[in-house]
N, CA, C and O of each residue as an XYZ file, in Angstrom:
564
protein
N     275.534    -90.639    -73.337
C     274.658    -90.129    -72.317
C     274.136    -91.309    -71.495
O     273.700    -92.316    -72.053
N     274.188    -91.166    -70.018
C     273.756    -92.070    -69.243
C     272.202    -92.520    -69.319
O     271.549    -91.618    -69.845
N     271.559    -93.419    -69.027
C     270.036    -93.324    -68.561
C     269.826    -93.383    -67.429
O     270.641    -94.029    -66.771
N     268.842    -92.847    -66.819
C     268.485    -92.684    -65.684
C     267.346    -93.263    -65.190
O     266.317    -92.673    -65.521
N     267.158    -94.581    -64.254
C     266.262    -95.302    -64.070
C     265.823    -94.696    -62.885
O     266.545    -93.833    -62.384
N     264.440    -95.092    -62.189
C     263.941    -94.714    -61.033
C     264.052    -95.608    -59.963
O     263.585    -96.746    -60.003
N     264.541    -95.223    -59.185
C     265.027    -96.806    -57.787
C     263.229    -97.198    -57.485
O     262.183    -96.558    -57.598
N     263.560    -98.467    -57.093
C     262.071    -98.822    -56.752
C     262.617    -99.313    -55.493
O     263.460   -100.181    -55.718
N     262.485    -99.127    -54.501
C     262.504   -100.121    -53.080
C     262.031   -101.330    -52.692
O     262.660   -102.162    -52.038
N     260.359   -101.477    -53.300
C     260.058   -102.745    -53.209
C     260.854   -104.032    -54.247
O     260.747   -105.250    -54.101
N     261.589   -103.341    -55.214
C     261.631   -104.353    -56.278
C     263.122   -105.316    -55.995
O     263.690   -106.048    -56.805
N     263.601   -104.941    -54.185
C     264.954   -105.357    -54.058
C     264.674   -107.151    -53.440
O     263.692   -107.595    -52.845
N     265.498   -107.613    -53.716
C     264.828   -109.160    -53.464
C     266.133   -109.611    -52.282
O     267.359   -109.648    -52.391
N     265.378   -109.855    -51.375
C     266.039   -110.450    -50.023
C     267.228   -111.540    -50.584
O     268.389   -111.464    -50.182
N     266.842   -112.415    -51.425
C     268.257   -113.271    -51.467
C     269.660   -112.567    -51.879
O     270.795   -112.783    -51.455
N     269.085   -111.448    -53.067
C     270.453   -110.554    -52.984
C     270.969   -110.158    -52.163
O     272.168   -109.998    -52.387
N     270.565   -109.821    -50.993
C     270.722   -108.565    -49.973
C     272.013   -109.601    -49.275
O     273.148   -109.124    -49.277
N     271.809   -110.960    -48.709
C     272.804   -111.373    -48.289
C     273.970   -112.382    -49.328
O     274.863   -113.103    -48.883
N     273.622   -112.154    -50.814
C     274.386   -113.093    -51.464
C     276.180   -112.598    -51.253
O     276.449   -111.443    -50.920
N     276.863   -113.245    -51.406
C     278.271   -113.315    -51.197
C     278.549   -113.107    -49.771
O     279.757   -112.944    -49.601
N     277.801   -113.047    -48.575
C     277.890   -113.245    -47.395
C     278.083   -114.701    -47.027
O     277.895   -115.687    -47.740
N     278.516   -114.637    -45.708
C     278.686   -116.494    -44.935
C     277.900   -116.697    -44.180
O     277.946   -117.592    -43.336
N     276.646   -115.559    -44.406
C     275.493   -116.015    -43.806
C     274.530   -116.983    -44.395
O     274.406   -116.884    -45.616
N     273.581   -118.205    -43.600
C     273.352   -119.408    -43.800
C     272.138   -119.402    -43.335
O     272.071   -118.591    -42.412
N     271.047   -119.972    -43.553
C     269.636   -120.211    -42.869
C     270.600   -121.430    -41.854
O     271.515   -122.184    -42.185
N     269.794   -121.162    -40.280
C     270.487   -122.490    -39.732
C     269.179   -122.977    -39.153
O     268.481   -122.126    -38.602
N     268.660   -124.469    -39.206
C     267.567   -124.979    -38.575
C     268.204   -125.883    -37.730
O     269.282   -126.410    -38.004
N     267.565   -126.080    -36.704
C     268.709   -127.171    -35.707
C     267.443   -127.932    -35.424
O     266.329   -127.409    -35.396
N     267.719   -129.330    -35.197
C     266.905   -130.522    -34.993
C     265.856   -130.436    -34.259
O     264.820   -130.956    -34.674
N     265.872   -129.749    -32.971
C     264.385   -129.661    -31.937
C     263.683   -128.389    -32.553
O     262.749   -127.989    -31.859
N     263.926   -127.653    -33.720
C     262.997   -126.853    -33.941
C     261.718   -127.748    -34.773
O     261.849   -128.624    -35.628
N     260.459   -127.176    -34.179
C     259.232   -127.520    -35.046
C     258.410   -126.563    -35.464
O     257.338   -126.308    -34.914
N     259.009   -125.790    -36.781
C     258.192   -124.988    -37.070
C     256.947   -125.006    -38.034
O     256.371   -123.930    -37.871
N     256.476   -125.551    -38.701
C     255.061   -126.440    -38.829
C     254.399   -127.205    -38.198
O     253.696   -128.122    -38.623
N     254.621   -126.803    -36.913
C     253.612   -127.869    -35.772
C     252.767   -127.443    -36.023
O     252.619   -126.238    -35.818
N     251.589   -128.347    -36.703
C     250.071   -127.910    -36.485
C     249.996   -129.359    -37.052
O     250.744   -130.182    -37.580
N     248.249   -129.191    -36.531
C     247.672   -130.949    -36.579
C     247.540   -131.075    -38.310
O     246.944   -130.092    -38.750
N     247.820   -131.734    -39.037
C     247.082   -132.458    -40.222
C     246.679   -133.425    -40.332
O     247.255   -134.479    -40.059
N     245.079   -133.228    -40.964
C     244.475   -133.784    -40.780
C     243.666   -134.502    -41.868
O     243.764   -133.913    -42.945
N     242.814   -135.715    -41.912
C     242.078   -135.893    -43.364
C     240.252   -136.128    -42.181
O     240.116   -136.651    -41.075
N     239.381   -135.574    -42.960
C     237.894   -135.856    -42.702
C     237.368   -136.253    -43.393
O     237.203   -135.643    -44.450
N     236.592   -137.997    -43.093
C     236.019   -138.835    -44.071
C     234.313   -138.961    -43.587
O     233.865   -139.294    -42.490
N     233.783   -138.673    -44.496
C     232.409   -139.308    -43.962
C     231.681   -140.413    -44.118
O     231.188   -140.301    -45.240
N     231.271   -141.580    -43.565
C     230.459   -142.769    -43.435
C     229.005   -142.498    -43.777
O     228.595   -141.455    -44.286
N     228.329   -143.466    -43.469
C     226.875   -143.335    -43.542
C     225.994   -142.539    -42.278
O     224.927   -141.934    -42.377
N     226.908   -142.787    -40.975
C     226.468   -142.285    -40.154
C     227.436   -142.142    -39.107
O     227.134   -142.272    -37.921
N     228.772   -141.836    -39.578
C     229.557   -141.014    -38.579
C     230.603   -140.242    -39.519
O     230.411   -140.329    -40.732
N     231.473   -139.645    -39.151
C     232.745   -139.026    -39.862
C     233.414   -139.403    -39.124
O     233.178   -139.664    -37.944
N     234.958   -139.550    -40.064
C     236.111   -140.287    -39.066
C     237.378   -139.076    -39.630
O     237.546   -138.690    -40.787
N     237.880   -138.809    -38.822
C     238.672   -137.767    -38.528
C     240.385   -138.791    -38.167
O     240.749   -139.395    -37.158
N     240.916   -138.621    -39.233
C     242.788   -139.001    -38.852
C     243.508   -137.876    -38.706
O     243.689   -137.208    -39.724
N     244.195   -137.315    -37.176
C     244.585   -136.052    -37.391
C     245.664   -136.380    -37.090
O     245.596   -136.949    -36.001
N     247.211   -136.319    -37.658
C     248.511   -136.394    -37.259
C     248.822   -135.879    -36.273
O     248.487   -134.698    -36.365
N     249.549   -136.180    -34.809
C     249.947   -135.396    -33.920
C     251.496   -136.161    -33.254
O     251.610   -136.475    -32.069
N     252.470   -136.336    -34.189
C     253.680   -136.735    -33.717
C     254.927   -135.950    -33.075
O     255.679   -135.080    -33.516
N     254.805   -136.792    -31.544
C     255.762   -136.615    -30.747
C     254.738   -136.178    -29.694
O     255.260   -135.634    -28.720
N     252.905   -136.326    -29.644
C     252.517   -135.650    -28.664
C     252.019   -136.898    -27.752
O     251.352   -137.535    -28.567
N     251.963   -137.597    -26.550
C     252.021   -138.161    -26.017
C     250.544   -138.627    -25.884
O     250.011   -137.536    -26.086
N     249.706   -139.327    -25.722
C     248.576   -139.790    -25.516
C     247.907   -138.947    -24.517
O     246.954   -138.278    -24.917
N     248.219   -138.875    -23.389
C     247.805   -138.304    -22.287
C     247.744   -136.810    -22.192
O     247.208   -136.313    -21.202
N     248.370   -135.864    -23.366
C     248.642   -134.971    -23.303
C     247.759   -134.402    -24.717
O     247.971   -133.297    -25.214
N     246.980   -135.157    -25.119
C     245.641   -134.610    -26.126
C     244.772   -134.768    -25.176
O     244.778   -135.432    -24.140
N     243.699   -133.766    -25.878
C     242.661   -132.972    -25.343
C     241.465   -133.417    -26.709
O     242.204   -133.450    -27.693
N     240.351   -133.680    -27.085
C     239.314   -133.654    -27.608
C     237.853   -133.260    -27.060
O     237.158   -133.861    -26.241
N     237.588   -132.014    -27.792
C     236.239   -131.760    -26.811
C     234.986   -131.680    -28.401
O     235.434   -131.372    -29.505
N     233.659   -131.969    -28.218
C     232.830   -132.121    -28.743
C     231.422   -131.061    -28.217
O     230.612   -131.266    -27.312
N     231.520   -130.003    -29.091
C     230.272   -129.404    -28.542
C     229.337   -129.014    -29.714
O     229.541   -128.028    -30.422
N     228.325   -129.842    -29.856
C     227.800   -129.758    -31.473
C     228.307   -129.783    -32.413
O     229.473   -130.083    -32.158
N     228.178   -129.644    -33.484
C     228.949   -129.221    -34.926
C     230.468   -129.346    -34.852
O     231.229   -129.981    -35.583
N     230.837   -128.233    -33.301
C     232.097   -128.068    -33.406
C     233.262   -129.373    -32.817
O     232.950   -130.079    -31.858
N     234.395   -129.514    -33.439
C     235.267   -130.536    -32.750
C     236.664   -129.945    -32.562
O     237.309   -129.860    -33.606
N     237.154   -129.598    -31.654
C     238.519   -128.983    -31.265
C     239.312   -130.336    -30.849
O     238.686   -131.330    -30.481
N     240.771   -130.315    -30.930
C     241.670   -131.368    -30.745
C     242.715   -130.189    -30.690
O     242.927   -129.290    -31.503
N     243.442   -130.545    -29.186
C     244.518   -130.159    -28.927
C     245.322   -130.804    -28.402
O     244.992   -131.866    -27.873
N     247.302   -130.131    -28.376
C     248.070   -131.495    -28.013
C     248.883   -130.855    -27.489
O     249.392   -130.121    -28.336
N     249.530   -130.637    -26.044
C     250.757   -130.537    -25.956
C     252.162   -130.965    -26.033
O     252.458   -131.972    -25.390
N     253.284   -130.235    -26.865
C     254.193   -130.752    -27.026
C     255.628   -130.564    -26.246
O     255.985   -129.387    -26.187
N     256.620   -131.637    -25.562
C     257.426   -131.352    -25.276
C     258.872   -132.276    -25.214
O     259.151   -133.436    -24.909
N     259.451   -131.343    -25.579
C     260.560   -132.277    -26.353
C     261.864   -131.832    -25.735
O     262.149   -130.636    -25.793
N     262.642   -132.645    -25.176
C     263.739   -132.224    -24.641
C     265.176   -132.926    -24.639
O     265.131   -134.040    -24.117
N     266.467   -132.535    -25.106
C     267.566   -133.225    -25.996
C     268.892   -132.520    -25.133
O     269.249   -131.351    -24.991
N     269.359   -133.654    -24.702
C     270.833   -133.311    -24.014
C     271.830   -134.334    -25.119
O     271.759   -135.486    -25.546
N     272.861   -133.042    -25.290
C     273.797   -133.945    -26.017
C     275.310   -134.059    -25.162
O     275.993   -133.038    -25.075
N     275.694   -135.091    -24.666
C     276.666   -135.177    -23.972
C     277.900   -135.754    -24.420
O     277.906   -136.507    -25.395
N     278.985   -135.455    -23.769
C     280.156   -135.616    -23.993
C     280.879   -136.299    -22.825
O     281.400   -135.507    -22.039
N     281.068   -138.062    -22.448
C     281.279   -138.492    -21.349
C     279.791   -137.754    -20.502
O     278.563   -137.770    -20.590
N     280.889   -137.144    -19.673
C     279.195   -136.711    -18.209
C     279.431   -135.725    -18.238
O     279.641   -135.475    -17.051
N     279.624   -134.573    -18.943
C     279.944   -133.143    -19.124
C     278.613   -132.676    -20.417
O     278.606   -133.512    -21.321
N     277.627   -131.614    -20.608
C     276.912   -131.636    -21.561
C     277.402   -130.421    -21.906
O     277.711   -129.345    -21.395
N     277.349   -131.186    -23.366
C     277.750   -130.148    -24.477
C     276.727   -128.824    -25.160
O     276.990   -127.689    -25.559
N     275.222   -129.782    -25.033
C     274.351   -128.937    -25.774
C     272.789   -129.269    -25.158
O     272.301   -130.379    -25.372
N     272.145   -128.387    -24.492
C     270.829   -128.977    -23.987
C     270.007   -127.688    -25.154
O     270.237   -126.574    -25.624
N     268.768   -128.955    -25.179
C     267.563   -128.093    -26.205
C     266.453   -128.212    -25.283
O     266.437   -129.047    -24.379
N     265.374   -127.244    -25.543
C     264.148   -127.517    -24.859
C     262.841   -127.125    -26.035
O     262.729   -126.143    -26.769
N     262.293   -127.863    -25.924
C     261.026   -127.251    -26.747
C     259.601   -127.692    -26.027
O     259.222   -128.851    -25.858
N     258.896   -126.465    -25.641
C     257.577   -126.938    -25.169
C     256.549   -125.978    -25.928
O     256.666   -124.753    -25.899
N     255.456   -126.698    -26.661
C     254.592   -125.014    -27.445
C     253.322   -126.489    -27.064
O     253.495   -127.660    -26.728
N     251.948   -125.554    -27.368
C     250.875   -126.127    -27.672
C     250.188   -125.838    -29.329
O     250.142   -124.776    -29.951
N     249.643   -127.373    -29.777
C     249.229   -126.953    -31.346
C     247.484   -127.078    -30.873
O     247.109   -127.843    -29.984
N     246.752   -126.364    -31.491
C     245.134   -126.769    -31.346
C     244.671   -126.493    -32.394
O     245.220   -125.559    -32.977
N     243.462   -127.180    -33.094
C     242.635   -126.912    -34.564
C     241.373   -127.395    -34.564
O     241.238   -128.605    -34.742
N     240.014   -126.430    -34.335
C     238.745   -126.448    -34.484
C     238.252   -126.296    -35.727
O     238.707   -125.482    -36.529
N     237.143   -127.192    -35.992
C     236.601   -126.892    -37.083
C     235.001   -127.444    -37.180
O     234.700   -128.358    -36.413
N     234.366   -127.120    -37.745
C     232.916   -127.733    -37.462
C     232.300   -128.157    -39.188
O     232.466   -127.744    -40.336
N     231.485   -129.278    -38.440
C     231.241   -129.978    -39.481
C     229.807   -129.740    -39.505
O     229.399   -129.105    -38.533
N     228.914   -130.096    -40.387
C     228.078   -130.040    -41.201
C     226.529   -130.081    -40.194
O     225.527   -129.421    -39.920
N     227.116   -131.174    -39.968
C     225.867   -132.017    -38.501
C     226.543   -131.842    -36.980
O     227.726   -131.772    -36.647
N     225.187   -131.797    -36.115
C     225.259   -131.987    -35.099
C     226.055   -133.561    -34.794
O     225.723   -134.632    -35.300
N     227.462   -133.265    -33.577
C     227.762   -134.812    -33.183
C     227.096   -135.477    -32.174
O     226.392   -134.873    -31.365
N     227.259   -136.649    -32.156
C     226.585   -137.031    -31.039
C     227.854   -137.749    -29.701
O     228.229   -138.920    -29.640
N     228.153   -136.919    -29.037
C     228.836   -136.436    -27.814
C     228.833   -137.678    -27.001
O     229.985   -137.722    -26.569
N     228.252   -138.620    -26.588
C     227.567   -139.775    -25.764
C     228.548   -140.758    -26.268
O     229.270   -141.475    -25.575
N     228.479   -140.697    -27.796
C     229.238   -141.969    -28.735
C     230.862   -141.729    -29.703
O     231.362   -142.318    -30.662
N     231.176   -140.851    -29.060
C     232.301   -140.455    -29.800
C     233.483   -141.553    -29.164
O     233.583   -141.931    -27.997
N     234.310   -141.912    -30.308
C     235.166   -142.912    -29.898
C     236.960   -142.088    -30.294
O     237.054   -141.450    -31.342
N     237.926   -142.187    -29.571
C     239.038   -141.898    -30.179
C     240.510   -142.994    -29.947
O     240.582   -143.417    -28.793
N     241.116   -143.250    -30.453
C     241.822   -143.957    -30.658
C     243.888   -143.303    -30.573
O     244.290   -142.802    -31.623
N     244.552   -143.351    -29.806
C     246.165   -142.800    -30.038
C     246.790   -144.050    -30.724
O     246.793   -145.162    -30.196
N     247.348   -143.755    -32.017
C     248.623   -144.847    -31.888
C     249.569   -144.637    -33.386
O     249.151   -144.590    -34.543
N     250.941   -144.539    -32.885
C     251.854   -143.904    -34.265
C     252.064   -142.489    -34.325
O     252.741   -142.041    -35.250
N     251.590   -141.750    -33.491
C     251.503   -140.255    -33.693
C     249.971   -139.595    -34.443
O     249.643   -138.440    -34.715
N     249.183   -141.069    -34.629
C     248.025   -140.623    -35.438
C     246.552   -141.229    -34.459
O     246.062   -142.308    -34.124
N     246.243   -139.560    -34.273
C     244.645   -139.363    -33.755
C     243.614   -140.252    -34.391
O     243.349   -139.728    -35.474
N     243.009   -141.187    -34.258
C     241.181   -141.503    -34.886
C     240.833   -141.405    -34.332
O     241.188   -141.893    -33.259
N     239.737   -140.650    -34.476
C     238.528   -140.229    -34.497
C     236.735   -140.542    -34.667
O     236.136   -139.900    -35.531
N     236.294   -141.119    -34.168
C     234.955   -141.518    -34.735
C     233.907   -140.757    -34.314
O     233.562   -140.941    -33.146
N     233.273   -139.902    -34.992
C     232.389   -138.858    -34.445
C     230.700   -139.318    -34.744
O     230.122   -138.745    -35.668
N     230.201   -140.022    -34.195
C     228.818   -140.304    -34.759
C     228.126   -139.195    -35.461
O     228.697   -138.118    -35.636
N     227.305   -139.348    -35.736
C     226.203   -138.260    -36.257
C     224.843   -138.110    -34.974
O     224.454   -139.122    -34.390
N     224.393   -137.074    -34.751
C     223.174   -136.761    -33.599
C     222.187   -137.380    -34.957
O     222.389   -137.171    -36.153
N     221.280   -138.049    -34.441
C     220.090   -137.828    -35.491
C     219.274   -136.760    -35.368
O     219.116   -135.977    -34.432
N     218.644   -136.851    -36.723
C     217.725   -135.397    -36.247
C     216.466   -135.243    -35.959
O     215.690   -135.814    -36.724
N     215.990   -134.617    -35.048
C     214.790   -134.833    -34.760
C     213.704   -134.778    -35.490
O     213.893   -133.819    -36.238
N     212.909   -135.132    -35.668
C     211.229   -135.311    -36.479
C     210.375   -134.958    -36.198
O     209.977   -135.382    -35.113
N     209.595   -134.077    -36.848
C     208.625   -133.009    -36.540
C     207.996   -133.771    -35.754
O     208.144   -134.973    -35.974
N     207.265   -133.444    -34.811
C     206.164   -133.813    -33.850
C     204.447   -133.204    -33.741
O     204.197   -132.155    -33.148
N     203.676   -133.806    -34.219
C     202.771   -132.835    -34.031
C     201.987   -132.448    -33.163
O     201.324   -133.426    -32.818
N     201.707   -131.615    -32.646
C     201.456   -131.331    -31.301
C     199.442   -131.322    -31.535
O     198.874   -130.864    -32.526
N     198.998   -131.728    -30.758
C     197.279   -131.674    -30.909
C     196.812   -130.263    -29.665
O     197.308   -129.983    -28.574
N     195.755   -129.674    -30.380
C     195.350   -128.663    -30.095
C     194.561   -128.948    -29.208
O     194.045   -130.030    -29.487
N     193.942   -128.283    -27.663
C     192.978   -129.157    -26.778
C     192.074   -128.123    -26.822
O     190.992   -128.225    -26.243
């Protein structure tokens, strides 16, 4: 006597579906599909320093804006690859996307003194700290 199992649909696993096929994942060189900034945030005594990776994005083509707490860094990327054969082209690529990543830190920055640095594909960052203000006491007349 046979047994009779119950089909489950979810339980079918994608690598089967194409095994013994000549189908292939294909990634070709100008793709960047993990473009996004990484980054490390260190804090000092009285600034945080921010190293955010941004390779292949050109100096001129980051963006850093500072509005309190918050710090956004953006970069446009564009990358473009002719492969030729003599003076006849065989294969042109194009890639243009934008990566951006906000995040806010703890303290107010202080906007006036922020320093940044391009070189290697790697962002620094020097974000002072705002100090904070001190109660004041106001006299009653």
């Amino acid at each position: 006597m046979a047994n009779i199992t119950r089909f489950d649909p979810f339980s079918l696993n994608v690598d089967d579906f194409f095994k013994g096929t000549f189908l292939r994942p294909v990634r070709l060189e100008m793709e960047t599909p993990d473009m996004q900034i990484k980054m490390n945030v260190t804090r000092a005594d009285a600034a945080y320093t921010v190293d955010a990776e941004m390779p292949g994005v050109k100096k001129e083509d980051i963006h850093v804006t500072v509005d309190g707490p918050l710090v956004t860094i953006s970069g446009e990327i564009k990358k473009e690859k002719d492969e030729k054969k003599g003076e006849q082209v065989v294969r042109s690529e194009r890639y243009f996307g934008k990566v951006e990543r906000s995040f806010t830190l703890p303290q107010d920055i202080d906007e006036a003194h922020v320093e940044a640095k391009y070189s290697d594909g790697v962002l620094k960052l020097t974000l002072p700290l705002r100090e904070k203000s001190k109660a004041k006491a106001v006299a009653i007349g």
